[in-house]
N, C-alpha and C positions, 0 to 999 in steps of 0.2 A: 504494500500500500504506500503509494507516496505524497508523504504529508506537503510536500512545495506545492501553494497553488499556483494556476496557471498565469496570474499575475507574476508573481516570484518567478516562473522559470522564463517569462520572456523577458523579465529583467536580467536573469542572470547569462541568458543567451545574450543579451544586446550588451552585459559587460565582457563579453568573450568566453565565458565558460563553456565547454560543450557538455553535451550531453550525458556524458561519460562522469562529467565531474558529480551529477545531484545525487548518486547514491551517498556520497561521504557528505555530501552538503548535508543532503536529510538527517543521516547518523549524526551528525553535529547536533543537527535543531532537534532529534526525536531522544539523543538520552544527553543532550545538554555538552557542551564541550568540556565542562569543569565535573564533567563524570567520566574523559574519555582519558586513558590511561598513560596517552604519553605527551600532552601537553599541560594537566593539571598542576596546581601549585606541591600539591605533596609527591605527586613522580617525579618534577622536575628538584625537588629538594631531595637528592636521591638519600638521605640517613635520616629523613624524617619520620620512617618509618622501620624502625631497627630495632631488632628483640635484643635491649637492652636493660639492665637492670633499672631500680627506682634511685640508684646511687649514678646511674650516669649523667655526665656533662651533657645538655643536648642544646649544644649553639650553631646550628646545621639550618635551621628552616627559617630564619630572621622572625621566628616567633618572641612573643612580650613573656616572661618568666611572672611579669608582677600581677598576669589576667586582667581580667574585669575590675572594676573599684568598685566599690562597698554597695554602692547605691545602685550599680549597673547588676550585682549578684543578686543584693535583695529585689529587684525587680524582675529579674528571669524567674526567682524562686517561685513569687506572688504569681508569675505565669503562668504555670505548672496546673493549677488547680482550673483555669480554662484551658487546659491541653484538647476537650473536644470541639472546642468552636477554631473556625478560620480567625474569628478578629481581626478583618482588615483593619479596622479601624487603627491597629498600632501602626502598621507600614504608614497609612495615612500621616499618624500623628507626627513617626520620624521624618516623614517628605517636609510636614509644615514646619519643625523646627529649622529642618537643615538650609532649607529656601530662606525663614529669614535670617539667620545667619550668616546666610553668602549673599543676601542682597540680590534675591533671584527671585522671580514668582514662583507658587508649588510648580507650574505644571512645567518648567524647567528642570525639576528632578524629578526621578526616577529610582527607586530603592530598589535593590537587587540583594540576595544571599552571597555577601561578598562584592569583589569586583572583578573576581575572573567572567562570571559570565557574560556583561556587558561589551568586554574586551575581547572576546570571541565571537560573541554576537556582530559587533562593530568592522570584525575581518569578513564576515558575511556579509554585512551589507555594504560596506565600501570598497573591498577588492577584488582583485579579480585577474587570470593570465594576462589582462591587458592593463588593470589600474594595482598599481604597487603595495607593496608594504614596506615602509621604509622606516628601518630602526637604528637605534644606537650597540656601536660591538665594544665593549661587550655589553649586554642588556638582559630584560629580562627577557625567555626567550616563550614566552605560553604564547603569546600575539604570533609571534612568526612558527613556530610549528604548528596552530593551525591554520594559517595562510596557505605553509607547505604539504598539509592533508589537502585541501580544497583543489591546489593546481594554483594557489593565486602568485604571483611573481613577488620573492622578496631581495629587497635590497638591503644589506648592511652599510652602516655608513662607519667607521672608525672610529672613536673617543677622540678630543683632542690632549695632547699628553701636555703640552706646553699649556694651555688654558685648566690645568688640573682637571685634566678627563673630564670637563662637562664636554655636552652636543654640540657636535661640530655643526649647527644649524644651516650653515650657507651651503654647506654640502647635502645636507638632506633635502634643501627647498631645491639644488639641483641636480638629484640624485631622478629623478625623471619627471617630463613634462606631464607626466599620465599620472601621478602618484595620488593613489586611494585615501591610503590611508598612514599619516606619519606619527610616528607614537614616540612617545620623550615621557619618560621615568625620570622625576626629578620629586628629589633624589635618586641619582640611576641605583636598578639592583642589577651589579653587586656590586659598582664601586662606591655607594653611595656619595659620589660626587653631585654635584650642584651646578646649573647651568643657570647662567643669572637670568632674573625675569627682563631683564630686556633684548637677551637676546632670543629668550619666547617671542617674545613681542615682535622681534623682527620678523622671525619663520612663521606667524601669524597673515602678518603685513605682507611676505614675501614670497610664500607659498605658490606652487603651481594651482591655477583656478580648478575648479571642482574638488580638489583635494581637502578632508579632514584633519586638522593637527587632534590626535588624544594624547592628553595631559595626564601622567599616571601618577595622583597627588597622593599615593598609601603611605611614600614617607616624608611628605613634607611639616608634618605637624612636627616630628622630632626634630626636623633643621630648623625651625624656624622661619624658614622660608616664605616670602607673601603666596596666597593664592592664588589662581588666575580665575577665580569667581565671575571677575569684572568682566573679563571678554568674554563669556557665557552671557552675561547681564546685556553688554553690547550688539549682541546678537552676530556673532562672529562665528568661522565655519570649526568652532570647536567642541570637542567632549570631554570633560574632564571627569578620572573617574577616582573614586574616594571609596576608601575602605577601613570598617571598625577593627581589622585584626592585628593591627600594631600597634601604635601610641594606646589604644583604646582595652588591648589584650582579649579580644575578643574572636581569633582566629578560629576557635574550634565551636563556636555560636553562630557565627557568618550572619554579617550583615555588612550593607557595601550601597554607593548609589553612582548613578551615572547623572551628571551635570550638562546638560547643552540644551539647546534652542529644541523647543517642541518637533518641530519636524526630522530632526536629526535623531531624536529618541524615538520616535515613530520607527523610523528607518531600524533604528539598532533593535526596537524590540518586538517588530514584525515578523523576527526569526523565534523570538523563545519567551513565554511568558510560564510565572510560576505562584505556588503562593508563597509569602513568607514565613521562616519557623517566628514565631510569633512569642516566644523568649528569646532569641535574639532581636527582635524588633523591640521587646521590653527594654531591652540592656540597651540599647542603642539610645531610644528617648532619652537614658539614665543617665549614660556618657555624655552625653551632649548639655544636658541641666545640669551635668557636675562641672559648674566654669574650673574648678582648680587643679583636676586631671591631666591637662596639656601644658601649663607651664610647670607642674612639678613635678609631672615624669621626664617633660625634656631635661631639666637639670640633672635630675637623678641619672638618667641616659647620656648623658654626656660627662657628669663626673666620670663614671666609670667608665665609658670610650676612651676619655684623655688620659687616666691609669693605665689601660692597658697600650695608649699612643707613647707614653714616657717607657714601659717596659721594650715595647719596638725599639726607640731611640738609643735606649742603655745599650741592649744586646747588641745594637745593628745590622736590626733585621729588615729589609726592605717592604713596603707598604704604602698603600694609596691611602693618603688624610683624608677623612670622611665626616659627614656631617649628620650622617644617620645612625640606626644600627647595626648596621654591618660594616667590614672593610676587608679589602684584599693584599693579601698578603704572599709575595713573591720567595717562593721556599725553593729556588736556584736548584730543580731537578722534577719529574712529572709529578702535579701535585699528586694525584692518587695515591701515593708512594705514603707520603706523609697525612695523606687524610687516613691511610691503612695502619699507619704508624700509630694515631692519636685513639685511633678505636679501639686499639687495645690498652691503651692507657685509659681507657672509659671516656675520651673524651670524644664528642661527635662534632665534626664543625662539617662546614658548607661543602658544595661542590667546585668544579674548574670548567670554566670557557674554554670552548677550540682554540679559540684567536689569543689567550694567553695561557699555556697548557701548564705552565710553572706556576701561577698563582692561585689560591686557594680564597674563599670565603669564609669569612666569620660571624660569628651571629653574636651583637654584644649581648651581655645574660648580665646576670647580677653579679656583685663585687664578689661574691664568693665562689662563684662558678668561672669569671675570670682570672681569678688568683688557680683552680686548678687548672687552667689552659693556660695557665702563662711557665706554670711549674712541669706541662706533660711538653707542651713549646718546646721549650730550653732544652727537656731530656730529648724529645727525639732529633731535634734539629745540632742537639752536640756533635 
């Protein structure tokens, strides 16, 4: 049975897809792409899922150690007890907080379970073997493996290393005249480097027409970073997509929204609509009414980044300065080696990029779980 209506496949025909491509298209839209096994967040974190004890390190998936805050727990709990109604009403209520807080109408958000879905959703509707995907290398990679299931053409565009690895923006606005879809992780995962808002602003301004810039804002609340709300509010050809499972530690609750101009969320969610778990929509309102949760886990997240940035320095170990939770760390031989090395010390850290095979991921954790990554570091790297 094939769920693409005839609407969708002569759009997908007239972006160059042939017919061959809609069985995987539909597999996308029929068990969701953030169900499909080799572009999801937890396959692509390959030790996020490791029969490990309850005493292991586990700084591997840029998961939050400190969860939910108080008030986001106590109102998942209170949920619990309407586990049998939908309750839309709570998705509703997190669209209306989050809208006036980014200075957007509701019907410019969209709440989604997380934000991988939006973000696959979003390769659906804007690319295609003729209209691009065009990312940052190294990046996150869940947008471009399923671009590369669909048949859609993707482009890498390089870090800049001299501008401290932000997005090499001028390159991506001219990485092709056909470009779908350009996606910029800022904070990028896994350098968590920083690409300054004005040079959003120019690949904005400077993009090839027809083309979508998606802003992937999951770690901008720990940099401190401005939003790019504003050029959603301006009605500019962007989507920005936000998610409760870092600053907010709500990764394993999923809740997530996609930000742009009405018709462009039309577009994104004419491939996949669902209901929301509705304790996580709890906790969501929760985090957002708790104002003191984002400026005093960024500190806290950043004391303990800048410990373990001093233990780098002491040793002289090479590493990319980061402004999020993670950072990359250049261990001068194939990481796997050394992420195989730290596993047996019980410590679990990130995966390795094609484009830098020597460097590794780290997921900052708390001062205590860094202090045993800096001690299992030292032994295997002697």
């Amino acid at each position: 049975m094939n769920i693409l209506t005839e609407e969708q496949q002569c759009d997908l025909v007239k972006r160059g897809f042939t017919r061959r491509s809609f069985g995987r298209i539909a597999a996308m839209m029929g068990a969701g792409a953030a169900a499909m096994p080799f572009f999801n967040e937890p396959a692509l974190a390959q030790l996020s899922k490791v029969d490990a004890g309850p005493d292991a390190v586990l700084i591997n998936a840029n998961e939050n150690p400190l969860g939910p805050c108080k008030e986001a727990r106590e109102a998942a709990h209170s949920m619990i007890a309407h586990g049998g109604r939908y309750r839309y009403s709570e998705s509703d209520r997190v669209q209306k907080i989050l809208a006036e807080q980014e200075g957007v109408k509701p019907n410019y958000v969209r709440i989604h379970a997380g934000s991988s879905g939006p973000l696959h959703q979003a390769v659906l509707a804007f690319t295609s073997p003729t209209r691009p995907f065009v990312t940052g290398d190294p990046g996150y990679e869940a947008g471009e493996r399923a671009a590369r299931f669909i048949d859609s053409k993707v482009i890498r565009v390089p870090l800049l290393k001299d501008k401290g690895y932000a997005h090499d923006v001028k390159a991506m606005a001219a990485a092709s005249p056909n470009a779908g879809l350009i996606y910029l992780c800022n904070p990028n995962n896994p350098t968590g480097t920083l690409t300054p808002r004005s040079e959003i602003d120019w690949l904005v301004a400077n993009k090839p027409k027809g083309a979508v810039v998606m802003i992937d804002e999951a770690y901008t609340h720990i940099s401190g970073a401005p939003f790019c709300s504003d050029l959603v509010a301006a009605d500019k050809d962007v989507v920005i997509l936000r998610t409760f499972s870092k600053i907010y530690g709500m990764a394993g609750l999923r809740a997530g929204a996609a930000i742009a101009r009405p018709d462009l969320l039309e577009k994104v969610s004419g491939f996949s609509s669902t209901m929301m778990p509705i304790t996580g929509m709890a906790a969501a309102s929760a985090s957002l009414d708790a104002k003191y949760v984002v400026p005093e886990r960024r500190k806290l997240m950043a004391d303990v980044r800048e410990n373990v940035f001093e233990f780098m320095e002491k040793g002289k170990y090479t590493y990319v300065p980061s402004v999020s939770n993670c950072f990359m760390v250049d261990v001068k031989r194939p990481g796997r080696e050394i992420i195989n090395a730290m596993a047996k010390e019980n410590v679990y850290i990130g995966r390795v990029w094609p484009s830098w095979p020597t460097y590794v991921r780290v997921t900052v954790g708390t001062q205590e779980e860094m202090d045993k990554f800096k001690a299992a570091f030292r032994k295997v790297m002697a």
